[in-house]
N, CA, C and O of each residue as an XYZ file, in Angstrom:
352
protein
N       0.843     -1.173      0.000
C       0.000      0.000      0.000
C       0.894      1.244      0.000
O       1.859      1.243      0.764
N       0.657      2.344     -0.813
C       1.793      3.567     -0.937
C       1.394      4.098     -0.186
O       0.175      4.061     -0.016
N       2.261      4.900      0.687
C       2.156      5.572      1.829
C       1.315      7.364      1.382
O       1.083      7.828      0.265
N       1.078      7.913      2.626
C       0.722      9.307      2.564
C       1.341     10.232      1.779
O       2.392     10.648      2.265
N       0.908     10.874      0.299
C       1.656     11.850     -0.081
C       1.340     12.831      0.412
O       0.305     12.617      1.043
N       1.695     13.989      0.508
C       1.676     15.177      1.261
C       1.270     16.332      0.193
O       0.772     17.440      0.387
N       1.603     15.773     -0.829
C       1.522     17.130     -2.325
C      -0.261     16.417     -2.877
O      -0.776     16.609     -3.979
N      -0.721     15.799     -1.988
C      -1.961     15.377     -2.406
C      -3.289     16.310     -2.620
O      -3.330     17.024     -1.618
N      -4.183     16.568     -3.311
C      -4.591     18.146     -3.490
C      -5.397     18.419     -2.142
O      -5.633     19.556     -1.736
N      -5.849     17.092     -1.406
C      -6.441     18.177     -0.078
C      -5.560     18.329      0.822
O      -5.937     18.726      1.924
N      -4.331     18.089      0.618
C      -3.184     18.834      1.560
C      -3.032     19.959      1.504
O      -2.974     20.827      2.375
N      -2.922     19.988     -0.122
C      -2.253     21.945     -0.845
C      -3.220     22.619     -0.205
O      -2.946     23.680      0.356
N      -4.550     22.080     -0.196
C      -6.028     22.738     -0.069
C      -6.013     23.131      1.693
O      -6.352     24.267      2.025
N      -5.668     22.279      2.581
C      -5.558     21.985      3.696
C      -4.252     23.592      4.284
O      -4.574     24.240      5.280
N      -3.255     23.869      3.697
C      -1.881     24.303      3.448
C      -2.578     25.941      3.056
O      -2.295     27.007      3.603
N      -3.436     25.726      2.070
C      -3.972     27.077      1.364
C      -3.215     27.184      0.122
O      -3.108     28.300     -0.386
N      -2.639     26.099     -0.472
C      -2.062     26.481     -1.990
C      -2.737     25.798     -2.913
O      -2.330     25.123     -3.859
N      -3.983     26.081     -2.480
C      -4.691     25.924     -3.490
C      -6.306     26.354     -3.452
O      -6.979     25.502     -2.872
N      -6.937     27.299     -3.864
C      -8.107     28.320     -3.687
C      -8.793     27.096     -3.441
O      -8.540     26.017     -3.976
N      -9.928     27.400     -2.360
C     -11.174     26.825     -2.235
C     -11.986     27.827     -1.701
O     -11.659     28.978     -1.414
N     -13.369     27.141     -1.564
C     -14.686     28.125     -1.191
C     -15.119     27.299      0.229
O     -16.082     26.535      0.165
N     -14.361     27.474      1.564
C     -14.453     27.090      3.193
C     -15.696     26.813      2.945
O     -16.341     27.394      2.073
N     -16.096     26.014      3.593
C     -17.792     26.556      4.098
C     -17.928     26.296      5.989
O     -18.642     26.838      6.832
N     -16.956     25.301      6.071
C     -16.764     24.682      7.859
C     -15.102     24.352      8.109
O     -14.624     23.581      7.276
N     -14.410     24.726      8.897
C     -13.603     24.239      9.683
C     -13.552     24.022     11.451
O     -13.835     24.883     12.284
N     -13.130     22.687     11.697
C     -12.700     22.852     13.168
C     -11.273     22.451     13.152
O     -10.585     22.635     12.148
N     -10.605     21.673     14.702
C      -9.170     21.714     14.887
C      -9.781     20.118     13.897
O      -9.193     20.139     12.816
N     -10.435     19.245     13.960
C     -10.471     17.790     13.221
C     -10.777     17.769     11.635
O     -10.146     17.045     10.866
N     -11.614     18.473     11.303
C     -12.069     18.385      9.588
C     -11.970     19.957      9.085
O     -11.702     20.940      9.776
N     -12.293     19.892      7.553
C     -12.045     21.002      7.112
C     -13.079     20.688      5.979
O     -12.628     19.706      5.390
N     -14.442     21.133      5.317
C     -14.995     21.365      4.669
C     -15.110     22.557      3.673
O     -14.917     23.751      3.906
N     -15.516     21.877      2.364
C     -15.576     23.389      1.168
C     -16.176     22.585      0.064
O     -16.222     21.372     -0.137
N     -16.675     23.747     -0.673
C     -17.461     23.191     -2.179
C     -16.556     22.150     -2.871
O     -15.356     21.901     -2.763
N     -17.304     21.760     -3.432
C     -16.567     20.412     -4.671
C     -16.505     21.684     -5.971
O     -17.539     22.236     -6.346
N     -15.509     21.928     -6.396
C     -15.494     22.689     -7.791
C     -16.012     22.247     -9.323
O     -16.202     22.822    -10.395
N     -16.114     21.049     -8.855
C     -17.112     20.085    -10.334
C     -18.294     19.380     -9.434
O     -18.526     18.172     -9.461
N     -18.962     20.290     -8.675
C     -20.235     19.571     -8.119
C     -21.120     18.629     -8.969
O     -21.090     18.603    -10.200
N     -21.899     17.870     -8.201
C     -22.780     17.005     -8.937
C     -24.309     17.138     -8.656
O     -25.283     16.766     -9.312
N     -24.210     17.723     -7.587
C     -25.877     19.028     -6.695
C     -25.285     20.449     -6.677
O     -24.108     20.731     -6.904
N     -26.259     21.280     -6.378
C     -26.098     22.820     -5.808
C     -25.308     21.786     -4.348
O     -25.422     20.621     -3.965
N     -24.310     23.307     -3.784
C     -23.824     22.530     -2.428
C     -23.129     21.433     -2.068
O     -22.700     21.114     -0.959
N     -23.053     20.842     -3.190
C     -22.131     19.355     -3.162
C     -20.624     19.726     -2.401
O     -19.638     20.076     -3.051
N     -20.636     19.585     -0.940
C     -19.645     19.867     -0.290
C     -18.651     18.610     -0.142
O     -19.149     17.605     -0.649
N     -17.173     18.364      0.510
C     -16.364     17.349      0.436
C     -16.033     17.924      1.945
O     -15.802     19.109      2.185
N     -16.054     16.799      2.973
C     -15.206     16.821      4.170
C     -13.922     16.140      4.174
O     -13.882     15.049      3.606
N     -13.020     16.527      4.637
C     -12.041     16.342      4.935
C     -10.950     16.126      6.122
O     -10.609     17.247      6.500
N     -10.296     15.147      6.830
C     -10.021     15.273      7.997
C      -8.636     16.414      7.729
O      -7.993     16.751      6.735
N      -8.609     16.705      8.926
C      -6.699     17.854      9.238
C      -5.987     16.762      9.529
O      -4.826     17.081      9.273
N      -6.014     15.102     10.112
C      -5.200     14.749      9.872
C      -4.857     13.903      8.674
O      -5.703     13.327      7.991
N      -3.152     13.857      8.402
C      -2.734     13.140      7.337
C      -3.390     12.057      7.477
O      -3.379     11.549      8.598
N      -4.207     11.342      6.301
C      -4.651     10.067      6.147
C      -4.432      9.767      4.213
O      -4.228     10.585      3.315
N      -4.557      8.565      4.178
C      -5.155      8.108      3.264
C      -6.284      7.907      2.398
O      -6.337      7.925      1.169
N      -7.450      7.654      3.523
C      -8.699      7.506      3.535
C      -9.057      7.737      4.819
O      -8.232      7.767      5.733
N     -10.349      7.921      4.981
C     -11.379      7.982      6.427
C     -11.466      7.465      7.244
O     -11.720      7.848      8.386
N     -11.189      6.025      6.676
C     -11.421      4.966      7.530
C      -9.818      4.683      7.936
O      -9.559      3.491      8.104
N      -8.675      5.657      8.120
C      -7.270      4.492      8.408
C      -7.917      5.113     10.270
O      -8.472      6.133     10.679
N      -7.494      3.973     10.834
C      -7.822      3.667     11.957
C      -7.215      5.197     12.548
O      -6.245      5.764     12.045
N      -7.931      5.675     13.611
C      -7.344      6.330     14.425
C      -7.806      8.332     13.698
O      -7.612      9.463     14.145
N      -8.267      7.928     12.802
C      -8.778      9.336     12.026
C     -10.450      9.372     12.458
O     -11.332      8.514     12.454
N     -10.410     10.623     12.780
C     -12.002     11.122     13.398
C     -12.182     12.023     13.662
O     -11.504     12.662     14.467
N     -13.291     12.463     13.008
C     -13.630     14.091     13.018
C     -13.600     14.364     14.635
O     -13.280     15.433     15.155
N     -13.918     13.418     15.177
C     -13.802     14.098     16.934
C     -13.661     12.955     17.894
O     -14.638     12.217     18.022
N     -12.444     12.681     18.667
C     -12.994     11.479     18.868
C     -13.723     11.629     20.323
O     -13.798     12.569     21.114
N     -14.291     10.125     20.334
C     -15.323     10.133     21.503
C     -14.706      9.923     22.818
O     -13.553      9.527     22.990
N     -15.862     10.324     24.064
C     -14.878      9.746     25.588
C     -15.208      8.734     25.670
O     -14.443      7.989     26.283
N     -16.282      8.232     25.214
C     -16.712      6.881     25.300
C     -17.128      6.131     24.208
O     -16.931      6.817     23.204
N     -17.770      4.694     23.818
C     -18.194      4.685     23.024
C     -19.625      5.207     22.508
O     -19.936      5.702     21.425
N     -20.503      4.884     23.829
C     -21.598      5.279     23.768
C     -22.052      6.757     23.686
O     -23.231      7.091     23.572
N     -20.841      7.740     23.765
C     -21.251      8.901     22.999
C     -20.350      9.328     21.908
O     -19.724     10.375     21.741
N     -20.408      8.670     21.483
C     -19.674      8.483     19.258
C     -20.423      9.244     18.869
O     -20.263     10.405     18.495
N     -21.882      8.205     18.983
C     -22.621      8.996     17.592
C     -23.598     10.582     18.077
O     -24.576     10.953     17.429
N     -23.153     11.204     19.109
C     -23.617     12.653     19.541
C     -22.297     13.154     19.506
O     -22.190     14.365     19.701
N     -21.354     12.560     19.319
C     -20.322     13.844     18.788
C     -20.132     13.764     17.243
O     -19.988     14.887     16.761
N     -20.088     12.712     16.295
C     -20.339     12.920     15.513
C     -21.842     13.583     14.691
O     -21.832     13.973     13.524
N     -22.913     13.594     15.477
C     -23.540     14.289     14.927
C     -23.731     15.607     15.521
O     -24.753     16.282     15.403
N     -22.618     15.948     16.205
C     -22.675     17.681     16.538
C     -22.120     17.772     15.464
O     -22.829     18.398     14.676
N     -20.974     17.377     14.943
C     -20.037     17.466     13.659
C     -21.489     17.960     12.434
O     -21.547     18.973     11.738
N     -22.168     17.199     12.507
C     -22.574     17.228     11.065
C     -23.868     18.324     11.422
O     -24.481     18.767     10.450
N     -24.373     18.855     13.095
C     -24.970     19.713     12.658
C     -24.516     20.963     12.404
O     -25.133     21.790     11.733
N     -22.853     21.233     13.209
C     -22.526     22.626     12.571
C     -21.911     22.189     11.112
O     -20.759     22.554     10.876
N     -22.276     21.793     10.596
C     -21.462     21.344      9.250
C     -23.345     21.406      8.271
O     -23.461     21.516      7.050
N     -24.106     21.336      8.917
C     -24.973     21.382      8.072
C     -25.717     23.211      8.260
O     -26.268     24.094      7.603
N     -25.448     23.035      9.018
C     -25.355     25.029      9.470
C     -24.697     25.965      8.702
O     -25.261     26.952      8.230
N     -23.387     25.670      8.535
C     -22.294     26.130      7.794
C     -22.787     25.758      5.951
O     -22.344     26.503      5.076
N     -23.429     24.928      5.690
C     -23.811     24.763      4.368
C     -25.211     25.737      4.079
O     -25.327     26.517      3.134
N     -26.176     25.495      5.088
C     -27.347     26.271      4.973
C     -26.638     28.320      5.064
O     -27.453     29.181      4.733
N     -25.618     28.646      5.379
C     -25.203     29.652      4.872
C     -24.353     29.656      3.828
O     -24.135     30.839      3.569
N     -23.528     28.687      2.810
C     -22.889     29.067      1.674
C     -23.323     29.705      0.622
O     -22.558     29.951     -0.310
């Protein structure tokens, strides 16, 4: 499996060398328009940390204190993230 490139475009994007349209950031993800959308709003999340994909273990928009509150911190995530879209 090839490791993390760093010149990968949501790094540059991540870095700022490369224009995007924000719509949400915290210290874990970083959200903005898709520039070849496929809806009005078609946004892309993104974690701040280096990953591969979403799923490499240990990447999370926030992580939890427990398990049983995962899915209320991930869905605080997605309501200021759906807040932040209802103003773009």
């Amino acid at each position: 499996m090839p490791s993390y490139d760093p010149n990968n475009v949501s790094a540059k994007i991540l870095r700022g060398e490369l224009p995007c349209h924000k719509v949400y950031e915290d210290d874990r993800a970083f959200a903005f328009l898709d520039i070849m959308p496929r809806a009005p709003g078609h946004t892309l999340v993104i974690p701040k940390a280096p990953a591969r994909n979403i799923r490499r273990e240990g990447v999370q928009l926030k992580p939890p204190a427990s398990f049983k509150e995962e899915p209320a911190t991930l869905s605080d995530h997605a309501l200021k993230l759906a807040a932040a879209l209802k103003g773009a």
